[in-house]
C-alpha positions as MATLAB code, in Angstrom:
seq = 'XXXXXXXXXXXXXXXXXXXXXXXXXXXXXXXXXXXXXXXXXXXXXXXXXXXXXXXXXXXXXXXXXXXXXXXXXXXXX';
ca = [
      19.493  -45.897   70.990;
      20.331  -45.779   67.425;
      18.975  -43.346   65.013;
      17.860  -46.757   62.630;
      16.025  -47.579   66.098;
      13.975  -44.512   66.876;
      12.836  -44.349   62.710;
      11.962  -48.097   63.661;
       9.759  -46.798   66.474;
       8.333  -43.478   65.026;
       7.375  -45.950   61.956;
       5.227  -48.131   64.449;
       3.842  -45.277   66.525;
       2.371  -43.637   63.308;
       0.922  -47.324   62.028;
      -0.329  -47.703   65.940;
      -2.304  -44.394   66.042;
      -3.394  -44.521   62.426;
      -4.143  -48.601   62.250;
      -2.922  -48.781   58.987;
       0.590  -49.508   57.632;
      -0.535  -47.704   54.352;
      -2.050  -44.546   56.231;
       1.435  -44.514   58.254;
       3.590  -44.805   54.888;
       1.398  -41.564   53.410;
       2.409  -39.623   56.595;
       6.066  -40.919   56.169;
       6.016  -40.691   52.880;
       7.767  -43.959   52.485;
       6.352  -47.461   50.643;
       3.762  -49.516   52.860;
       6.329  -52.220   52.252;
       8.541  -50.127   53.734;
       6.249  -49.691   57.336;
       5.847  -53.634   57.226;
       9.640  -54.200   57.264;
      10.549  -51.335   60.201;
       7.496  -52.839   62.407;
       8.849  -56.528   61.459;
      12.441  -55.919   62.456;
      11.318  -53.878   65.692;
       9.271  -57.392   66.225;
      12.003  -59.618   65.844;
      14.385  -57.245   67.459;
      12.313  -57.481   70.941;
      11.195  -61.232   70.007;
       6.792  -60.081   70.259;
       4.262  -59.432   67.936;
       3.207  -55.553   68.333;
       0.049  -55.769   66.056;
      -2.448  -58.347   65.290;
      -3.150  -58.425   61.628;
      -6.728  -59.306   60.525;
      -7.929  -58.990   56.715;
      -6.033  -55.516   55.954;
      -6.448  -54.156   59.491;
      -3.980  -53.919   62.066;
      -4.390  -53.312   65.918;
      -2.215  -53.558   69.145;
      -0.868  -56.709   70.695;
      -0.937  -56.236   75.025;
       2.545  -55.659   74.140;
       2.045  -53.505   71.458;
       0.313  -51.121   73.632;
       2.336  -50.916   76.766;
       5.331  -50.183   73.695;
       3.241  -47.674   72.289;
       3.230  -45.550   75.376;
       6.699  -45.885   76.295;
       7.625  -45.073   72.459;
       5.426  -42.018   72.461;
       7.343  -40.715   75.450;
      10.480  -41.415   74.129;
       9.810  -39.642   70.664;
       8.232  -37.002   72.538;
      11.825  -36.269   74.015;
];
């Protein structure tokens, strides 16, 4: 696993527990454009959507939340 790849996961385990890309970029302290592109390219990279986007608010896919256990596990490590 690549260093780019665990950012890429920390990034969507922050938006995941916070539901908000702009909430995870303050904890980050990176742009909110910044959280939409890392959770985008972990999306295309494993071909699913993780969140469901609805008027500003973001929550888990099904496989958005079995990811979001394994990825807390593995950042945990």
């Amino acid at each position: 696993m690549t260093v780019e790849s665990l950012s890429h996961l920390e990034t969507f385990v922050e938006a995941a527990e916070r539901g908000s890309f702009t909430a995870a970029a303050r904890v980050l302290r990176v742009s909110q454009a910044a959280i939409s592109q890392r959770v985008q390219q972990l999306e295309q990279s494993i071909g699913v959507p993780l969140f469901r986007r609805e008027a500003g608010r973001i929550s888990l896919s099904e496989a958005g939340q079995t990811l979001h256990e394994y990825a807390r596990r593995i950042l945990a490590l």
